[in-house]
C-alpha positions in Angstrom: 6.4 -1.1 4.8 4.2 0.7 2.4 6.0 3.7 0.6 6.4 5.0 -3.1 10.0 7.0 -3.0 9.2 7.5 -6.6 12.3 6.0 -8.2 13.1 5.9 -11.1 11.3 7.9 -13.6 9.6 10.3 -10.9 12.2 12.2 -9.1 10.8 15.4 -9.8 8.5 14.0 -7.4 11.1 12.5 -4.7 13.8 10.3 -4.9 15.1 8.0 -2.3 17.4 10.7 -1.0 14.9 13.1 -0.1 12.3 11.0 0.8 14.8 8.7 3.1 15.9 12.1 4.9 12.3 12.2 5.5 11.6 9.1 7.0 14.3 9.2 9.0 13.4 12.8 10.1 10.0 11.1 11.0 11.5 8.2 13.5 11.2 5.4 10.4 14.4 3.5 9.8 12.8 0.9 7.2 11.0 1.4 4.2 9.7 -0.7 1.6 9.3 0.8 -1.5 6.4 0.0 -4.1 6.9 -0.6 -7.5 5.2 1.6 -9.2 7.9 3.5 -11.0 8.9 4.2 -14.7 9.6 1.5 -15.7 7.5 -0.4 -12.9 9.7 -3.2 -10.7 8.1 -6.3 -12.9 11.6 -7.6 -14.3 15.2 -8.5 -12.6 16.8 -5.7 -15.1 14.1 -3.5 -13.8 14.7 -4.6 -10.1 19.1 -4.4 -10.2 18.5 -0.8 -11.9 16.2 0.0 -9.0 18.3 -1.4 -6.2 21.6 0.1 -7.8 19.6 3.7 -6.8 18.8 2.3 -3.3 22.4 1.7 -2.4 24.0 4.6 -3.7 21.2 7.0 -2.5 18.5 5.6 0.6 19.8 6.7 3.4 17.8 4.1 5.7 16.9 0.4 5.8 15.2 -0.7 2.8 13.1 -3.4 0.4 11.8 -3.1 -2.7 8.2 -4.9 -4.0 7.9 -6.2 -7.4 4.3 -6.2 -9.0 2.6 -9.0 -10.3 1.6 -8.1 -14.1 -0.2 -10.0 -17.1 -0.3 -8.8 -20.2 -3.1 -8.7 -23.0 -1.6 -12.1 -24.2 -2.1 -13.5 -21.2 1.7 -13.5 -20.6 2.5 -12.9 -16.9 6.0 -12.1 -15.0 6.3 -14.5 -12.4 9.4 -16.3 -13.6 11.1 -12.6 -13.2 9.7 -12.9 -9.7 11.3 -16.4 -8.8 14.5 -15.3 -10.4 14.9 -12.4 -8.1 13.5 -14.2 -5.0 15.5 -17.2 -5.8 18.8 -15.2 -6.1 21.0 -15.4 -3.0 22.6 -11.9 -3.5 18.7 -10.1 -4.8 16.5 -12.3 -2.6 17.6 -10.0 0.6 16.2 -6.9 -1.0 12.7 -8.1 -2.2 9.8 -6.9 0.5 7.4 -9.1 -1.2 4.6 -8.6 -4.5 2.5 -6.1 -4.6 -1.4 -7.1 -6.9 -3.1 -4.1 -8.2 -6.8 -4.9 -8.4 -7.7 -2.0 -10.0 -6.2 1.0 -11.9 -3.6 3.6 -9.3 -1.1 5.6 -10.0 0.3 3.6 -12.8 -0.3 1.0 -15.2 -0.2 -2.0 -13.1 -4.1 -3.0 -12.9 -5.5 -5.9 -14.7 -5.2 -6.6 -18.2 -8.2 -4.7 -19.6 -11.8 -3.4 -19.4 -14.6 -3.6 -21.9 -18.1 -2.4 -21.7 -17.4 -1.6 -18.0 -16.7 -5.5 -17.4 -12.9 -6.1 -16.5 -11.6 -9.2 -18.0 -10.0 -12.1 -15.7 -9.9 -9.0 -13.6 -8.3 -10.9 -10.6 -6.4 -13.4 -12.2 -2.6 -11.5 -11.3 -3.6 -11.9 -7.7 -4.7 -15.5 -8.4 -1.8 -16.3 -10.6 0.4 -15.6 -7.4 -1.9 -17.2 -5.0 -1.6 -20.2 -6.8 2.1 -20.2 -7.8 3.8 -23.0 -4.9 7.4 -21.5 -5.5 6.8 -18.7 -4.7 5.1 -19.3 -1.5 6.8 -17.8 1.4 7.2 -14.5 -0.3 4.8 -11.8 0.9 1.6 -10.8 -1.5 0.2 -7.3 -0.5 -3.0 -6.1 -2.8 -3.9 -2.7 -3.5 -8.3 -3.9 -3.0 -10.3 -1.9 -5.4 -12.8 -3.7 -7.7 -12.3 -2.2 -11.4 -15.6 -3.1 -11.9 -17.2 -0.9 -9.1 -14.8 2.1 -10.5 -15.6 2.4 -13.9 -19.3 2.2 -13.0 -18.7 5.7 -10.8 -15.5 7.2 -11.9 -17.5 9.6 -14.3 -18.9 11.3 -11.0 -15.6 12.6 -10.7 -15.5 16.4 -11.3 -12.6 18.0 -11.0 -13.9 21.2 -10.0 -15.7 19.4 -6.7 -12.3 17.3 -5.4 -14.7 15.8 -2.8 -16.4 13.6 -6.3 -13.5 11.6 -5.6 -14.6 9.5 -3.1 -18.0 9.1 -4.8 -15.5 7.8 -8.0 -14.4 5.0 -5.9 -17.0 4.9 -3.2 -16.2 2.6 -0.5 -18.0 -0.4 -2.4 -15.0 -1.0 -4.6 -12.8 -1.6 -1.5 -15.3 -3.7 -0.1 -16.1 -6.2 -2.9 -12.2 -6.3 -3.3 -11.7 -7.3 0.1 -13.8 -9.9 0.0 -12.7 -11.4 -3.4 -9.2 -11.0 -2.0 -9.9 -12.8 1.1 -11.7 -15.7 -0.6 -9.2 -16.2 -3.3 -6.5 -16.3 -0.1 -8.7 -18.4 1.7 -8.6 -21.2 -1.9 -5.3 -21.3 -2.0 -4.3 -21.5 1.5 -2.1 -18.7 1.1 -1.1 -15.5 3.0 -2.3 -12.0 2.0 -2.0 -8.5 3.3 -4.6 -6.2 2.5 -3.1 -2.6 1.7 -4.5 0.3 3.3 -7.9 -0.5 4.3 -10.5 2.6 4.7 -13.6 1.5 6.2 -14.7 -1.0 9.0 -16.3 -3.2 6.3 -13.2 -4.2 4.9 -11.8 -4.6 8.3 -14.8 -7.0 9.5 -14.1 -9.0 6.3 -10.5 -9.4 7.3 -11.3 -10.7 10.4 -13.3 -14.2 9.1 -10.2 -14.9 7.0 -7.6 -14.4 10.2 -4.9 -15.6 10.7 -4.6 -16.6 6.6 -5.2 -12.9 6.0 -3.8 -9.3 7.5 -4.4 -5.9 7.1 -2.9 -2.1 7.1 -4.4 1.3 7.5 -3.1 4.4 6.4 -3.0 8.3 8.2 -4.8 9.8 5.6 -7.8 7.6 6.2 -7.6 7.8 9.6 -7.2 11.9 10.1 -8.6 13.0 6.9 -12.3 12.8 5.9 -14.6 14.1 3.1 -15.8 17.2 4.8 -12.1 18.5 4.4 -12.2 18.9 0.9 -13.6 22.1 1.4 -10.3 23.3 3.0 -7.8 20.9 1.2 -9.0 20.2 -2.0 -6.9 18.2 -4.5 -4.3 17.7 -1.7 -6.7 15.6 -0.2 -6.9 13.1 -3.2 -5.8 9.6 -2.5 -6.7 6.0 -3.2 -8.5 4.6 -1.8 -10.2 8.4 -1.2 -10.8 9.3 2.3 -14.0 8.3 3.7 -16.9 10.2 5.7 -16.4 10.9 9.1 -18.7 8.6 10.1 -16.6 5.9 8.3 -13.3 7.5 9.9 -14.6 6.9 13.7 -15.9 3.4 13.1 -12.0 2.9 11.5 -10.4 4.2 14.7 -12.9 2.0 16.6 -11.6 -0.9 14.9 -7.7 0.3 15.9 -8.5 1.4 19.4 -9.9 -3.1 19.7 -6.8 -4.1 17.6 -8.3 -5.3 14.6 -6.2 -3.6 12.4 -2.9 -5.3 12.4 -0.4 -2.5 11.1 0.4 1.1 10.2 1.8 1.7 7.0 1.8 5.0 5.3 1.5 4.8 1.7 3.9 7.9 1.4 3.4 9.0 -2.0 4.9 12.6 -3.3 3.6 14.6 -5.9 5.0 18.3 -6.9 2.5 21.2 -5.4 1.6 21.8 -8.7 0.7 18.3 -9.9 -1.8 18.3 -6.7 -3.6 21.3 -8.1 -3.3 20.9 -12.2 -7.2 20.2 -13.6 -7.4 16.3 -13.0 -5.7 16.5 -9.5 -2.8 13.4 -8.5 -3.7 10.5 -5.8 -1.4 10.3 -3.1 0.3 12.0 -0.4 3.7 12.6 1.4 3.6 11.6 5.3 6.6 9.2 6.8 8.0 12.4 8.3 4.6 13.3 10.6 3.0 9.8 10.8 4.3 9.3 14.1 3.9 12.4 16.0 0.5 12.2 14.8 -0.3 9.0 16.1 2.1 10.1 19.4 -0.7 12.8 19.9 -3.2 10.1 19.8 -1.3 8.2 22.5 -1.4 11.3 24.6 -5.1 11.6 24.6 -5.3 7.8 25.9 -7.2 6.0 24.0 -4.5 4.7 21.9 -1.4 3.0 24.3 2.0 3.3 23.3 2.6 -0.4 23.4 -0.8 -0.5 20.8 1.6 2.3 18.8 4.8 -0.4 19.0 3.4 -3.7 17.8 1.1 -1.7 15.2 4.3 0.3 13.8 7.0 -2.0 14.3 6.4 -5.4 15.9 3.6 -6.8 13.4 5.0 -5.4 10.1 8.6 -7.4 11.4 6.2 -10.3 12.3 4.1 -10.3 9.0 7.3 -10.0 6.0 9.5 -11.9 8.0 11.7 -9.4 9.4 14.2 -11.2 11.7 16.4 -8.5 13.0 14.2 -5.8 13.9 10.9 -4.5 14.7 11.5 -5.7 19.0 13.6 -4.0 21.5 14.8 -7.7 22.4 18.8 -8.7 22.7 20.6 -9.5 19.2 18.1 -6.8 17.3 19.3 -4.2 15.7 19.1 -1.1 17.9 17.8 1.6 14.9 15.3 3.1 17.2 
């Protein structure tokens, strides 16, 4: 439910041949792909171009997200949104929105940042919280407060990887979370929170249940910041991966069930791109995410049924997915 296949405008990266092989290599037989692409999915041109590649070329099950953008006019793309959820022969293909609180991979933050101070910084993810026709379709935020990150990202040096998670310390997810949760919480509205990385954000999501859910990640629950040393760039990612201490109290939090999902975040990037000066966030992993989480099951603190509803019951549960995601009669059988 949370991959970037990198198409189009990426595919020296991955495209959704090679990265569908993958998944399906890996056990996964749905994907829903993120929009952050050139161009990004904001437009119905922009989401028929996108889904034209799906057909021809994803070997597996798939969705696409569309992201919520304003512009410095104050211009937003919501009625691109409705169009494509509102259209009988599109509507089947749309995995939900996707709100960028902050600056990723890509140009889909908010609309500016001046003096350090981000202007209407949350207003894409409040502009779809409040938007009533559009209110069964999923919203899934990328939590990192811009704010936060442009008051540490110059404690980023490149030639010490492990600055990145000092750039966007765990603060920024935190104070995301919880603006997130509140603004959900005003408008009565679902939310998923993307990837969380620390208990903190966890906690938060748990006040705000059932209105709001969550996801963790692989990377930020097998990787910490005293493997920079040994990976280096490759272990860049945002959110960064946290300490170790940060990374037990996470698992803690899966091991009692208060995360309610697994999602990768599978995001490619060419050796070299992972090693050039300024180093690239993300990582590739829907092809070892299970038999890493399998070798948690077999040291027994993690139950394979725990390993089911986190990887394929709750994700079918939360976007709505009424054909799969239980081995029940009348489901498709793409185990």
């Amino acid at each position: 439910m949370h991959v970037h296949f990198r198409e189009p405008g990426l595919t020296h990266k991955g495209d959704f041949a090679t990265e569908s092989r993958a998944a399906l290599a890996g056990g996964i037989t749905t994907v829903f792909d993120m929009p952050n692409t050139k161009p990004p999915t904001t437009t119905v041109q922009a989401f028929k171009e996108k889904l034209a590649l799906a057909k021809k070329k994803c070997l597996c099950d798939f969705r696409l997200y569309m992201a919520v953008i304003v512009e410095e006019n104050g211009a937003d793309n919501l009625d691109e949104i409705e169009k494509v959820y509102k259209s009988k022969t599109l509507s089947k293909y749309l995995a939900g929105v996707k709100v960028y609180m902050a600056h990723s991979t890509g140009n889909l933050g908010p609309r500016h940042v001046v003096d350090g101070l981000a202007v209407n910084r949350y207003e894409s993810l409040e502009r779809i919280l409040a938007n009533k026709d559009l209110k069964n379709l999923p919203i899934v935020v990328h939590a990192e407060d811009p704010v936060c990150i442009s008051q540490n990202i110059s404690k980023f040096n490149p030639l010490k990887p492990v600055t990145w998670s000092k750039a966007r310390p765990k603060d920024a997810a935190i104070i995301a979370v919880r603006e997130a949760c509140h603004l959900a919480k005003k408008y009565e509205r679902a939310l998923h929170i993307a990837h969380v990385s620390t208990l903190e954000e966890v906690l938060i999501v748990e006040k705000f249940r059932p209105l709001v859910t969550c996801e963790v990640s692989p990377h930020h629950l097998f990787f910490n910041t005293s493997m920079y040393g040994r990976f280096g760039k490759f272990l860049m990612v945002n959110p960064p991966v946290r300490a170790k201490s940060d990374v037990g109290n996470l698992w803690n939090a899966v091991y009692e069930g208060k995360i309610d999902v697994i999602a990768t975040d599978h995001s490619p990037h060419t050796f070299d791109e992972k090693r050039k000066e300024m180093g690239m966030s993300g990582m590739p992993d829907v092809q070892t995410v299970l038999p890493m989480f399998l070798n948690e099951v077999s040291k027994g603190k993690f139950g394979l049924k725990d390993l089911v509803r986190m990887y394929c019951e709750k994700p079918a549960e939360i976007f709505g997915i009424a054909d799969r995601g239980f081995v029940r009669e009348g489901m498709k059988a793409d185990l």
